[in-house]
C-alpha positions, 0 to 999 in steps of 0.5 A: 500500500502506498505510504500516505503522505498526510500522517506520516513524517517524510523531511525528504518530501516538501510539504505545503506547510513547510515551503510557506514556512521558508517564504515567511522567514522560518525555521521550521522547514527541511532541504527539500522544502528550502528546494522546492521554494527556490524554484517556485520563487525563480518564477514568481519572483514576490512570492516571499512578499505575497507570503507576508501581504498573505499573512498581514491579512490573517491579521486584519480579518481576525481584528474584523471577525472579533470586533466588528462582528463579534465573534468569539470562536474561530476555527483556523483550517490549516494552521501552518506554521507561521513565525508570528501573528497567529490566530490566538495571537491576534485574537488576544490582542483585541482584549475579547475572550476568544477560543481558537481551534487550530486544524492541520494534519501535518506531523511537523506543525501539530508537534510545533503548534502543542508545544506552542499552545501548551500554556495557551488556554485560549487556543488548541489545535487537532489533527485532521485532514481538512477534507474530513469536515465530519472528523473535525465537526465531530472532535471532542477537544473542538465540541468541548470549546465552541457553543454550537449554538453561537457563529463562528469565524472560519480562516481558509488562509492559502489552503484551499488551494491545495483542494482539487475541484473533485474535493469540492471546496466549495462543499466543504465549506458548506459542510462545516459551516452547516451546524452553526447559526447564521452571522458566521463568517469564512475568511479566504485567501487564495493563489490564482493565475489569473494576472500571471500565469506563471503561477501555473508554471509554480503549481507543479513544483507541488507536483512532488509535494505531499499536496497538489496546488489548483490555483483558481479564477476570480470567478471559480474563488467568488463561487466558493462562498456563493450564497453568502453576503461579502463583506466590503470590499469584497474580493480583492487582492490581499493588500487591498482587503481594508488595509490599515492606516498607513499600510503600503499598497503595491502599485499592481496589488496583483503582485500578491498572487492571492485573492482575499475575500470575508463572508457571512452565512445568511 
């Protein structure tokens, strides 16, 4: 049988989680990951500075979710590794209660993410593999911390990307959204080859990693929430998603290479 790259732990084999880590700047990552980035930053060459574009979104939506909406659970599907700037992070900063699930199925970023949250309260992180909603639905740690009965803040950052058009992402989204009320929210960035097209050229270096990478048109990411209300300003590029005061746009906010988008459950 076919070893299965998601539970297992294989430094030889690039990961998604640990190429993203290299581009933020991390340390959490092997020769074949810093391998497989360099190739894909030869053809796209502002990938490390759409990764941080990419990242200051997670910030500025989790800001929106816990204080404008008012929201005091989230679920954050695909961890990852980031640096800094963590969900629970910028969550406790808002000075609001707020309890934090983490979901990723990656040997490396579970181990990194228990050791980072064992003095957390706030926030814990299960294991499971995002095309499993029912698993992740159905986790004891998750139903002992979210009120099923209040919304709930979803974070999609850089990952639905990975999820072919057989996965149905859209689905999945749906799925997870089901038992909440409405007034929850989903929060997305995702890669596209929309403006360049050597995106495409990038996604096959995923081809020997342990996910695959489908990036999306601007058409195919606003179906992913169809059916629920944008909030403004919509779909845009990641730094043009209410940027805060004094934050630098790029003169061709395309450079980002990932459209961001936040909505609401009717």
């Amino acid at each position: 049988m076919e070893e299965d790259w998601r539970i297992s732990f294989r430094p030889d084999i690039p990961s998604s989680a640990r190429i993203y880590d290299y581009f933020l700047g991390g340390k959490d990552n092997f020769p074949a990951d810093r391998a497989a980035a360099e190739e894909i930053a030869q053809l796209l060459p502002g990938i490390r500075t759409a990764a941080r574009w990419n990242r200051a979104f997670v910030s500025r939506a989790v800001r929106y979710l816990v204080r404008e909406a008012g929201l005091s659970q989230l679920l954050d599907i695909g961890a990852g590794l980031p640096t800094a700037g963590n969900v629970h992070q910028v969550a406790l900063e808002t000075g609001r209660a707020v309890r934090v699930v983490y979901v990723d199925h990656d040997p490396v970023v579970l181990a990194h993410a228990r050791d980072l949250l064992s003095s957390e309260p706030s926030a814990v992180i299960i294991g499971h593999d995002m095309r499993a909603p029912d698993a992740i639905l159905g986790d004891p740690e998750l139903r002992d911390r979210f009120d099923f009965d209040q919304p709930v803040g979803m974070l999609f950052v850089s990952m639905l990307q990975f999820l072919s058009d057989a996965d149905d992402p859209g689905e999945l989204i749906a799925r997870l959204l089901a038992p909440f009320p409405s007034g929850s929210y989903v929060a997305i960035t995702h890669g596209t080859a929309d403006v360049a097209p050597q995106v495409q050229d990038a996604a096959k270096v995923y081809e020997g990693a342990t996910t695959q990478l489908y990036p999306r048109t601007r058409a195919q990411v606003l179906g992913l929430v169809d059916g629920m209300d944008l909030v403004e300003p919509g779909l845009v590029w990641t730094p043009q998603w209410r940027p805060d005061p004094g934050d630098p746009i790029p003169e061709d906010p395309s450079d980002s290479y990932y459209y961001a988008v936040v909505a609401r459950k009717p």
